[in-house]
C-alpha positions as CSV (number, residue, x, y, z in Angstrom):
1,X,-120.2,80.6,-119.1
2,X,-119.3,83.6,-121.1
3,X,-116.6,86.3,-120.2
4,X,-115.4,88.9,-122.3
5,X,-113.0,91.7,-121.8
6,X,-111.2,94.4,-123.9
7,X,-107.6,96.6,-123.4
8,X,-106.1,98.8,-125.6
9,X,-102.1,98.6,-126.4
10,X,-100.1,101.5,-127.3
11,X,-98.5,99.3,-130.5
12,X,-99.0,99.1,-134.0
13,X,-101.3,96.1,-134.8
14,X,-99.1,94.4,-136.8
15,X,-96.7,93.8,-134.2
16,X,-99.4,93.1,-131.8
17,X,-100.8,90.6,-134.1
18,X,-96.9,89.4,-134.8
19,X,-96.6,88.5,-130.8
20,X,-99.7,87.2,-130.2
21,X,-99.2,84.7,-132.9
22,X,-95.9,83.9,-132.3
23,X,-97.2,79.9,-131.1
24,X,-93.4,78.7,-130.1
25,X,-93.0,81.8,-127.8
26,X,-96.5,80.8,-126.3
27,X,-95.3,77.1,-126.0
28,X,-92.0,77.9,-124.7
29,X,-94.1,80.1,-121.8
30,X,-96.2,77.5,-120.6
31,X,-93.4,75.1,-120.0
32,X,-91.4,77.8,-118.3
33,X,-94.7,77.6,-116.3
34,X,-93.9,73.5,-115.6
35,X,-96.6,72.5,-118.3
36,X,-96.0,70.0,-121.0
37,X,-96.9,70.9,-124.1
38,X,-96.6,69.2,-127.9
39,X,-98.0,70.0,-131.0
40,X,-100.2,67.3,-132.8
41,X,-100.4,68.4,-136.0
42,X,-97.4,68.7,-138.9
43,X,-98.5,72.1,-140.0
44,X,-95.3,74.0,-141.3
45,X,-96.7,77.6,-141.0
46,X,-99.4,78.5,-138.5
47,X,-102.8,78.1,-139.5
48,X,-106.3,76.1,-138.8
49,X,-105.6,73.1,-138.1
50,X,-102.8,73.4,-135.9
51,X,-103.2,71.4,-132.3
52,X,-101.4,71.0,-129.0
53,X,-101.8,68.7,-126.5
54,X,-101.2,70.3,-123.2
55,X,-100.0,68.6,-119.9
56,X,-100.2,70.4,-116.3
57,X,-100.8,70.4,-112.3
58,X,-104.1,72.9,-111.3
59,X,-105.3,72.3,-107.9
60,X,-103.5,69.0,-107.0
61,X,-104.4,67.2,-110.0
62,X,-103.0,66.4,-113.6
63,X,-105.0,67.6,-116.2
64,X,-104.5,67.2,-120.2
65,X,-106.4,70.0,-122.8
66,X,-106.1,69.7,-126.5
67,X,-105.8,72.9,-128.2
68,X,-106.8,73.6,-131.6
69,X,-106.6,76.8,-134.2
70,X,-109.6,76.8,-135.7
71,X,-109.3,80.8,-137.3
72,X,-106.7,82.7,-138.4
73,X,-107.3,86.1,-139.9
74,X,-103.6,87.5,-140.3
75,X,-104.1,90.8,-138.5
76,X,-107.2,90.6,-137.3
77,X,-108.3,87.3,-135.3
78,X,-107.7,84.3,-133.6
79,X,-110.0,81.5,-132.7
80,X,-108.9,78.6,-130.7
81,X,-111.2,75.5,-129.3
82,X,-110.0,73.1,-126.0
83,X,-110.8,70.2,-124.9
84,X,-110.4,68.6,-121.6
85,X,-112.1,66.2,-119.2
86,X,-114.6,68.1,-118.0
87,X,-114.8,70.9,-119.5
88,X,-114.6,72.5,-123.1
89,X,-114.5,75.9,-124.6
90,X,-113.8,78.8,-127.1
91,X,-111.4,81.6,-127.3
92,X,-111.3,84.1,-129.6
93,X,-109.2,87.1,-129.5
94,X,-109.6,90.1,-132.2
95,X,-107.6,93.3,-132.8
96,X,-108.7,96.5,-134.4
97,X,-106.3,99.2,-134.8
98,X,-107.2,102.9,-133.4
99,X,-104.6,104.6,-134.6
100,X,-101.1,103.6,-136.5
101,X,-99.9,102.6,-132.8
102,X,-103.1,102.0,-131.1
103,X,-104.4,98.6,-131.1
104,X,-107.8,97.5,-129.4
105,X,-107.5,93.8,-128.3
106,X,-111.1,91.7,-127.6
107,X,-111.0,88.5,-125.8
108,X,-113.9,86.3,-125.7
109,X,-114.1,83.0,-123.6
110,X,-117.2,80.3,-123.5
111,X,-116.7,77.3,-121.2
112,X,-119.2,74.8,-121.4
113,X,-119.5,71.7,-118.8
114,X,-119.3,68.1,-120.0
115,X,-119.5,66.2,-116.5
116,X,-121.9,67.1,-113.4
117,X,-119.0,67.8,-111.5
118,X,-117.4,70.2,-114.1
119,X,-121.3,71.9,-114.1
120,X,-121.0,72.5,-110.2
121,X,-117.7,74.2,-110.6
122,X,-119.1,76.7,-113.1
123,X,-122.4,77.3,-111.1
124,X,-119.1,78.5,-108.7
125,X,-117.8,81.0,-111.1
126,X,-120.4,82.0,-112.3
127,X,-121.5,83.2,-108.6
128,X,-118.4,84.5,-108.1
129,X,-118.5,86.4,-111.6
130,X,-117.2,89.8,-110.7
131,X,-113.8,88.7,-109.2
132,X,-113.4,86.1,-112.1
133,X,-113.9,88.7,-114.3
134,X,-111.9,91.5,-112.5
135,X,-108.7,88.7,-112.9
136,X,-109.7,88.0,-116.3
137,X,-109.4,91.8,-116.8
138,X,-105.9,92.4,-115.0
139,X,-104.5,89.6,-116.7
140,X,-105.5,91.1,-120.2
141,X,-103.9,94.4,-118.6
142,X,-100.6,92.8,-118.2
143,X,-99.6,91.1,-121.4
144,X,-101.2,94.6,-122.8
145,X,-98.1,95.9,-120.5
146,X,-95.7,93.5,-121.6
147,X,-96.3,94.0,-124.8
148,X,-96.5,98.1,-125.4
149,X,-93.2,97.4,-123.1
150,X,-91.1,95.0,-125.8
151,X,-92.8,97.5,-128.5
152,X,-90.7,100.0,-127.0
153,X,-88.1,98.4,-126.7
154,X,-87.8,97.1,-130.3
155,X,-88.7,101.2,-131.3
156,X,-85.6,102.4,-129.7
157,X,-83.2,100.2,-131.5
């Protein structure tokens, strides 16, 4: 299954690309969010290669992905693969800048079923398309907000 979605972010792409590569800040969220996360590699600065193992609770169950970088293009791209029990898949997120504060962000996602059960649950989505997109598409919308918001904030100091 394939979903894609785009948002543009009133902020320069350098500090877009800054924040959206900032990994600790990422890890730091998630366990906020009561997941578990450690890195398995001994990378010192980010780049392919680096991995995390990630621990959480979705619908009643424990469930363990492994996260790894697989691209980094310092200012323009990300590429990330995952791993779980079920299921694995790609990320990818690009930037292109519109204007000296105008940044385009791209996300692409491609899940892909490695059990029976994990091919009935996309058969699911992928009926139910529209509203996983239309999420998919707010949630890009509000880290877009968040992050034209700490943009501003770090322009008025």
């Amino acid at each position: 299954m394939h979903l894609s979605s785009r948002t543009d972010i009133e902020a320069p792409i350098e500090f877009v690309y800054a924040r959206l590569s900032d990994f600790d800040g990422w890890e730091r969220a998630a366990m906020r969010r009561g997941a578990e996360v450690a890195r398995t590699d001994k990378l010192r600065s980010p780049g392919p290669g680096m991995g995390w193992t990630i621990r959480f609770r979705f619908r009643g169950k424990q469930r363990d992905v492994v996260v790894n970088l697989t691209a980094l293009d310092p200012g323009a791209r990300l590429a990330f693969f995952g791993q779980g029990q079920m299921l694995n898949g790609n990320l990818g997120v690009e930037l292109m800048a519109l204007a000296p504060k105008r940044t385009r962000l791209v996300l692409h996602a491609e899940v892909k079923p490695l059990t029976i059960g994990a091919r009935l649950l996309l058969q699911s989505l992928r009926l139910a398309k529209a509203r996983v997109q239309t999420k998919l598409n707010a949630r890009l919308a509000q880290t877009a907000t968040d992050l034209e918001a700490r943009y501003a904030a770090t322009a008025r100091r």
